[in-house]
N, C-alpha and C positions, 0 to 999 in steps of 0.2 A: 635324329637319324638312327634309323636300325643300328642296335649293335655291331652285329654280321658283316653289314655293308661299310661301315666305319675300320673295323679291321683289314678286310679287304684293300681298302687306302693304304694298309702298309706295305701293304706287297706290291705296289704302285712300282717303287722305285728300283726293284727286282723282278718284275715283267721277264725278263729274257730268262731268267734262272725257272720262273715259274713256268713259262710256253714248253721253253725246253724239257723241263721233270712231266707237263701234261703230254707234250707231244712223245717223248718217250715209252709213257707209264700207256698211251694208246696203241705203239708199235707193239710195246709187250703185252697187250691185250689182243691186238689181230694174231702176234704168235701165237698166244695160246687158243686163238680160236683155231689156228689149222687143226690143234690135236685130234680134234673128234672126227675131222673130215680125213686125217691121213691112216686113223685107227679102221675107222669106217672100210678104209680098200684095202688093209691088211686084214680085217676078220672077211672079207667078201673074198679077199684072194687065196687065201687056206680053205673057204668051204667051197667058193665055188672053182672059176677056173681061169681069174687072173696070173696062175703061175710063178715061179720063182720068182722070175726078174722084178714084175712089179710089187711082191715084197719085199723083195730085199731093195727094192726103189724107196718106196713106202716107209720103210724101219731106217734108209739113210736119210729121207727129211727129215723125217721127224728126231733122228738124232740132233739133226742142226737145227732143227725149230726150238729144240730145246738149249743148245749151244746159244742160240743167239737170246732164248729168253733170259738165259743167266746174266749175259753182257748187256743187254736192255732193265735188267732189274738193278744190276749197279749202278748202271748210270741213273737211271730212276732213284734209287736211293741218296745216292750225291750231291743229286740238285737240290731234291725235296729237301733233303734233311739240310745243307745247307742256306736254301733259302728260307726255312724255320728258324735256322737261328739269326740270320741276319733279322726278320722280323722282332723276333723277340727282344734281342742286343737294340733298336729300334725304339719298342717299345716299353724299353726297362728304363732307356735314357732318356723317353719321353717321361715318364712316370717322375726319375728323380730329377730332371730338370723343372718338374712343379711344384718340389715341397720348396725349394726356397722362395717359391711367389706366394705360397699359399697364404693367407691372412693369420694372425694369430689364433683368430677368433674359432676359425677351422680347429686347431691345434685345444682350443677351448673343448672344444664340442667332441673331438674324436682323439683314441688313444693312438702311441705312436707305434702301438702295439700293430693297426688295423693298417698303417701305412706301407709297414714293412712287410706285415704277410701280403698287399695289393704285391710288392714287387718282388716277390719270391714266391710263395703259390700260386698265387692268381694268374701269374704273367707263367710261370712253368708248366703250368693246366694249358695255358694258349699252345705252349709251342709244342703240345703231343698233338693238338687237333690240328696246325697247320701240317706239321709232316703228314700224319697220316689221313683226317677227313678229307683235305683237300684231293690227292690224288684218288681217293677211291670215290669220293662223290662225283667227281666230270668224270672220269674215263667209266665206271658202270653207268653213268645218263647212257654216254655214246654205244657201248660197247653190247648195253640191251638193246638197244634197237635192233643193230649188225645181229644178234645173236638169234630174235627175235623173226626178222627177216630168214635166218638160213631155217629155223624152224619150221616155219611157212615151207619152205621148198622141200622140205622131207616129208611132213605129213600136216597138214592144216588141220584135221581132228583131233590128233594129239594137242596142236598148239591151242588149240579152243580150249581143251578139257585144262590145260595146265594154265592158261591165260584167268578159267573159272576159279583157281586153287589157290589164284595168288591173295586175294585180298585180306583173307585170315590174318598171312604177312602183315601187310600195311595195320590194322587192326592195331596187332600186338604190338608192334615200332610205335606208335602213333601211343598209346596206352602209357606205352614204359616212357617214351620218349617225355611227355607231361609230366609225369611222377619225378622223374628221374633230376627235371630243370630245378623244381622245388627243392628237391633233397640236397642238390648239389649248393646250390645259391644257398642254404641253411648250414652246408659242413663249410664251404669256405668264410662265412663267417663264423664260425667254430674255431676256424684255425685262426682266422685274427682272433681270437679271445686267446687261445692257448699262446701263441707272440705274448703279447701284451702279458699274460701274466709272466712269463718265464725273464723278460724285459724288466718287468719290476721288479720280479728278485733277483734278477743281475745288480739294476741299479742299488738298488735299498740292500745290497746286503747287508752292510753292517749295523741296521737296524736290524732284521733279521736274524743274524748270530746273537747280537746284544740280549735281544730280547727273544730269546728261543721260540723264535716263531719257524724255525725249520719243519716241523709236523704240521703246523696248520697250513704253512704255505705248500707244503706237498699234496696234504689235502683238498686244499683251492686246485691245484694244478688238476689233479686226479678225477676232481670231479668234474673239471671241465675236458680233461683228456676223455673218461668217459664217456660225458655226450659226444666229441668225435668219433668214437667208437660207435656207439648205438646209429648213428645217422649213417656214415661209414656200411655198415653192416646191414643197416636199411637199403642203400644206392647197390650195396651189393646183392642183395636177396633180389630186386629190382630188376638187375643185371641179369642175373641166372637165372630167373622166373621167364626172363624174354628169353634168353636162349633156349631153356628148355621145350617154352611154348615152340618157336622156332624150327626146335628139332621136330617134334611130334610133327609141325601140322606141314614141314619139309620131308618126314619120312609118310606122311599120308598119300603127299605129290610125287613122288617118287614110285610105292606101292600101287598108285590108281595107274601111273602111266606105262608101269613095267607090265600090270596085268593087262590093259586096253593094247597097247605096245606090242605083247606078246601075240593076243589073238587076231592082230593085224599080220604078223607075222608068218601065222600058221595059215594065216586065209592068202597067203602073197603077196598083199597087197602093199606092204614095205619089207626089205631085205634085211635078217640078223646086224649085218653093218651098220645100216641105217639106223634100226633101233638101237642100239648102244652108242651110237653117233650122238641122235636123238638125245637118251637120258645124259651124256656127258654133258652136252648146252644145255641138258636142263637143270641140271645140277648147276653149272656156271650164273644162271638166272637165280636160282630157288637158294645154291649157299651164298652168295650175297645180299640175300635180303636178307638170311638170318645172321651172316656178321652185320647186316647193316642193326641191328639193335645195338649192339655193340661200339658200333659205331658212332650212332647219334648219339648215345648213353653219352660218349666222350663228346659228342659238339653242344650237348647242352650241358656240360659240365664246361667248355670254352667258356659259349657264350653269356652260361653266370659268373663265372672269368672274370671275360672283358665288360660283363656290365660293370663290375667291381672299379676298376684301372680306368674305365672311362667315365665312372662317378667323379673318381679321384681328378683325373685332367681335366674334369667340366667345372671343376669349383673356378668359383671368380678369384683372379688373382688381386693382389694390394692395387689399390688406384695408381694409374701411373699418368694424372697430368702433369702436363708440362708447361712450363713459364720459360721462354725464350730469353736465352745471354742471362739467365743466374750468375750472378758472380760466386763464383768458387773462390775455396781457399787459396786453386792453385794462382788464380788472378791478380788477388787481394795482395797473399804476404811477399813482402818485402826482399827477407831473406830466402836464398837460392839453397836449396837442399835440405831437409828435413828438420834434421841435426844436426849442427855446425861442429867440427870434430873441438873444436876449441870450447864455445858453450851453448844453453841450449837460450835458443831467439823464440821466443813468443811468435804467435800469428796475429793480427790484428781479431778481435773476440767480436762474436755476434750478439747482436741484438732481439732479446723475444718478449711476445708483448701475447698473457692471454686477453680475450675480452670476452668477459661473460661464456666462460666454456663450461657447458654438462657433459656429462657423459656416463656411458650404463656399459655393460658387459651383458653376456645373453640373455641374463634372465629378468633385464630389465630394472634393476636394482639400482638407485644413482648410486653413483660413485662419486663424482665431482657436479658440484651444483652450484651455477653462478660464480665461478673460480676468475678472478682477473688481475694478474701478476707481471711482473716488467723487469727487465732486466738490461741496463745499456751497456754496450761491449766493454770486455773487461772487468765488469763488477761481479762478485761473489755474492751468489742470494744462497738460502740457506730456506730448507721446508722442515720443520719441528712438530710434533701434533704426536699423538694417542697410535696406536695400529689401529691401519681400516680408515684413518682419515684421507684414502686416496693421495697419500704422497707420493707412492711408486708408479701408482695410474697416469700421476700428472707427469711422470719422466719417462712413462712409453707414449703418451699421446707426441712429445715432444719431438721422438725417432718415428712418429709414424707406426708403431707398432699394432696401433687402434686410431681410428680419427673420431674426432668429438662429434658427441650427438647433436649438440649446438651450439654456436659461440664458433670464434674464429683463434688460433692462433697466427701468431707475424713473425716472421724469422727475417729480421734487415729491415723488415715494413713489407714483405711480402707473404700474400699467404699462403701458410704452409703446404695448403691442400693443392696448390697450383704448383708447386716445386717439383721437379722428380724427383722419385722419390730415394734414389738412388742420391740422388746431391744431397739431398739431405740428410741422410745417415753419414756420407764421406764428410762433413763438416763436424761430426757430430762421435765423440768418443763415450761411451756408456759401460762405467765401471762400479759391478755392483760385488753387493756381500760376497755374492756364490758365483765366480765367474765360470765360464766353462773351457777349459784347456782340453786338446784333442792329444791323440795317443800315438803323438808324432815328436821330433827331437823336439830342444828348445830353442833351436833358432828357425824352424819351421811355424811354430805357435805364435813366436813374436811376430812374423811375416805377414801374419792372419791379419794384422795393424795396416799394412799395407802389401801385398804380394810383390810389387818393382822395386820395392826397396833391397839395398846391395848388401851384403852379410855384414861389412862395417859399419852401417848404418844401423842393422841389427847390435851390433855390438855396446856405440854409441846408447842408441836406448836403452841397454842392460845398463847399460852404468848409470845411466841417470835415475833409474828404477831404483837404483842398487841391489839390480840383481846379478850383477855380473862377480860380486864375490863369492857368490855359492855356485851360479853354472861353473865358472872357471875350475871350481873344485872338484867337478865332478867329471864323470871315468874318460868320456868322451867329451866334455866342454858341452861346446855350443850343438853337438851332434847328440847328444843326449835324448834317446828317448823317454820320456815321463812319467807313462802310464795313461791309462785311460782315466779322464778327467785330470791327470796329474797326480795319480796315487804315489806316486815318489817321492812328491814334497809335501813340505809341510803347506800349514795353510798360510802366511806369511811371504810363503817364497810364491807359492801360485798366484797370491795377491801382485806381487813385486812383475812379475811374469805378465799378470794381465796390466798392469802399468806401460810396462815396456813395451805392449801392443799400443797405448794410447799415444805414449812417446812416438812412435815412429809415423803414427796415423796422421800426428801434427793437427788437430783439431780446431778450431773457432770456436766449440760450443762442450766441455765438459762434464757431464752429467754423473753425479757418484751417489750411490743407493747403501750405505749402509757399509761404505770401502773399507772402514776399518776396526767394525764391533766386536768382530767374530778373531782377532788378533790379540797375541799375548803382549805384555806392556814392549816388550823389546821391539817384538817386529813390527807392531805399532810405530814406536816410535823411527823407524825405517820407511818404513809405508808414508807417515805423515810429511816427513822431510823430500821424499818424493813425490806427494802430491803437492809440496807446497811450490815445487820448482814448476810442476808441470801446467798447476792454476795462475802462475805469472803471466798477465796480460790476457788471457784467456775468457771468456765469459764461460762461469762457473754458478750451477746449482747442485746440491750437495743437499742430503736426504742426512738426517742425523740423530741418533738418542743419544748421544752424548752431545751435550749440548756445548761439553768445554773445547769440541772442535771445531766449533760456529760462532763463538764469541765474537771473533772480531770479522764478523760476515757483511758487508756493504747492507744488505738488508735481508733478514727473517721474516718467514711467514709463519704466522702458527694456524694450523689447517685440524678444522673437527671437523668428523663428521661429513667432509666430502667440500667445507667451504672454508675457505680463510676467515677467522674469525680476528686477526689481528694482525698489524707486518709495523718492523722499526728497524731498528737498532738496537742491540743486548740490554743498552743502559734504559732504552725505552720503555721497552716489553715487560722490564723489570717491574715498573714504574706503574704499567696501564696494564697490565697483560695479566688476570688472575692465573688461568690457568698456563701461562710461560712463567709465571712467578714461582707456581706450583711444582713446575718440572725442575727448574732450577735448585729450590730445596729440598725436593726428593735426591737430587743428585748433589748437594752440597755444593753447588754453584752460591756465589754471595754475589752483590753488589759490588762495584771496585770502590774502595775508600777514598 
């Protein structure tokens, strides 16, 4: 569907705001069309012998013609401008209501740089064209015609000759208008690149100062701010080349009609009033074509806009079938509320079974090949291997983050892909190296676990994290804002933090990537004592280079290369498993005696 006509759809639901701003924005176009006709019988009644009265008749309309167009243009302004922003407020919450659907694989493919400039340029470009294209495109359709029509009733030779003069118009609109879509659709992706880099040197600063990369990334910036510039500067030379052309071939129409005009004049055959009547609607006709360059200059600067925002909304979202009466957590466990204020109750653990799963990423590359793994509720499986052997792949396909390219996985003996997908993540808690805390208190972030949960509940899970000895300490407790990603804490305490989100989520299915590498031996050993409460009864896989935290794991896999090359028990792997033998004495792991 047409762009154009797709936007339109938004102003559906504000109909009445928009009738209203067109039916308005028309009364204040029939105002302004008395001018020429009331100007018209005040120059005819000073020269000829209309008389006092009827100028000073004449000069009181026309004061109220213009009294009422002021009060017709506020109102006009009112409507339009706020039924622009309702559009766009509309539009913007359409926009962020599809990045949480969007796939990952999207997120693969595009920077987050290009998502944010869709809902902030792109969507702020919309809402200059609805306030202003829309009113002046319907009301000059209507407003030529009526104009059009009273031209006819003054002198029909004039209106031929000036009817001959317009095309140059269309011409030049129609020229720039082309140019102008191209250029614009190239600087709005400009300004996603300029986002996206400013983005990453927000995020990465402290790689950044570390490594004085401060000049080159300013450099990076500059040269991309540049090309906005040049393009920029192109849409403008665009702009003012139309208008210029504009003026010329409006002061050509103007010049022919004042001279033909005049000598109609002097022959009698229309009255001084008339012609100045005349060039006034002709000017109402002839300067609105040439704002309209200007105009459309801004609706194909919309409309590469909204191709933008409606590329974005068209992406296909995560599959969302559904498998009828899934049992849930909330069905399953036993115990009534999250976390018992007394201690913390397990949930009955799930069961996942791969068979034969591949899978690639965009560029077609496996990643996991022939993978088939099992886990029965409540046992602790453990993934060990090289980096790159698709251990982390296998704990996104697990949340659905990717679906396998072939092969099934089973969650209870259901497959995954049939599950919604929403049940499946809520069973399913995913605690990695780098977790990500928002730059809200710390009992908002643990919430993020569950949003119904009651601030004691929040509490509860701090303490079993054992993170409630450092919140408690801090200015404001549990009200504590953190910083963006958690720049307040250490990495230990954020760790502890994204625990106590798991805590409260109350999980079936544990997933831990890496939870405790990046920790110093202390908070380590904090972290560990709180995963070990939180994998009780729980079905747990657990991603690990330290291998001395998988020792005593129900069953190891050891995965190269995208395929499990062997799966035991520690003392087995020891045994049969060259390269788990290998990891082990690089890490000083021994046999037990």
């Amino acid at each position: 569907m047409n762009p154009a006509v797709r936007a339109l759809k938004f102003i559906r639901p504000y109909r009445k705001l928009f009738v209203l701003g067109q039916l308005v924005t028309l009364f204040a176009t029939a105002a302004g069309l008395v001018f020429p006709l009331l100007t018209r019988d005040i120059i005819d009644g000073l020269i000829g012998s209309g008389g006092h009265d009827a100028v000073t008749r004449s000069v009181a309309l026309l004061a109220a013609a213009f009294s009422c167009l002021a009060l017709l243009t506020y109102v006009k302004e009112r409507a339009l401008g706020d039924l622009s922003l309702r559009v766009v407020r509309d539009l913007r919450d359409r926009v962020f209501s599809k990045i949480p659907e969007l796939p990952f694989r999207y997120f693969d493919q595009n920077r987050s740089g290009d998502v944010i400039s869709v809902m902030t340029n792109d969507i702020n470009r919309v809402q200059d064209s609805v306030s202003r294209g829309l009113a002046f495109v319907v009301t000059q359709i209507v407003s030529l015609v009526v104009i059009l029509v009273l031209l006819l009733r003054i002198d029909v030779i004039l209106t031929a000759l000036m009817v001959a003069v317009v095309p140059p118009f269309v011409a030049v609109v129609a020229v720039v208008s082309r140019k102008s879509r191209i250029q614009s659709r190239r600087l709005q992706g400009l300004l996603g690149n300029v986002t996206s880099i400013a983005a990453e040197c927000v995020r990465g600063i402290d790689v950044v100062k570390s490594y004085v990369l401060g000049s080159h990334a300013i450099g990076i910036f500059r040269k991309t701010n540049d090309d906005v510039l040049e393009t920029g500067r192109t849409q403008v030379r665009l702009t003012a080349a139309g208008a210029a052309l504009s003026t010329i071939a409006g002061g050509i129409a103007i010049i022919t009609l004042i001279g033909v005009g005049g000598a109609r004049v002097l022959r009698g055959l229309i009255t001084p009033g008339e012609l100045v009547a005349y060039l006034i609607y002709a000017q109402m006709i002839i300067g609105p074509i040439g704002m309209l360059t200007g105009i459309v200059v801004e609706i194909q600067k919309a409309l590469a806009a909204i191709e933008r925002v409606f590329a974005l909304i068209d992406v296909d979202g995560e599959p969302r079938a559904v498998t009828p009466n899934f049992p849930s957590v909330r069905d399953i466990a036993a115990p009534v509320g999250v976390i018992p204020r007394d201690s913390i109750v397990s949930t009955p653990g799930a069961s996942i079974e791969f068979r034969n799963v591949d899978f690639s990423y965009v560029d077609g590359r496996p990643v996991l090949v022939d993978v088939s793994i099992t886990a029965r509720p409540g046992e602790f499986i453990a993934l060990v291997g090289p980096s790159g052997a698709g251990k982390s792949s296998l704990l996104k396909l697990l949340v659905r983050f990717y679906e396998p390219t072939t092969g099934t996985i089973l969650l209870d003996g259901i497959d995954l892909s049939t599950i919604p997908i929403d049940d499946v993540r809520r069973e399913t808690a995913l605690v990695m190296q780098e977790t990500h805390l928002f730059d809200m208190s710390v009992l908002e972030n643990i919430l993020a676990g569950d949003p119904d949960r009651s601030d004691e509940d929040v509490i509860d899970a701090a303490q079993a994290a054992h993170a409630a000895e450092f919140v408690e300490e801090m200015s404001a407790g549990y009200h504590s804002r953190i910083g963006e990603n958690g720049t307040q804490l250490s990495g230990g305490q954020r760790q502890r933090i994204s625990l106590a989100r798991a805590f409260l989520k109350n999980p079936r299915l544990l997933l831990l990537d890496e939870a405790t590498s990046a920790l110093d031996t202390e908070s380590e050993k904090k972290v560990q004592a709180a995963l070990a409460r939180l994998m009780t009864g729980r079905t747990t896989v657990a991603i690990a280079h330290r291998l001395s935290t998988v020792q005593n794991a129900d069953r190891i896999y050891v995965m190269d290369r995208g395929s499990v090359i062997a799966s035991g028990r520690h003392e087995e792997l020891l045994a049969r498993c060259r390269m788990y033998s290998d990891l082990c004495e690089q890490q000083m792991i021994r046999a037990p005696a």
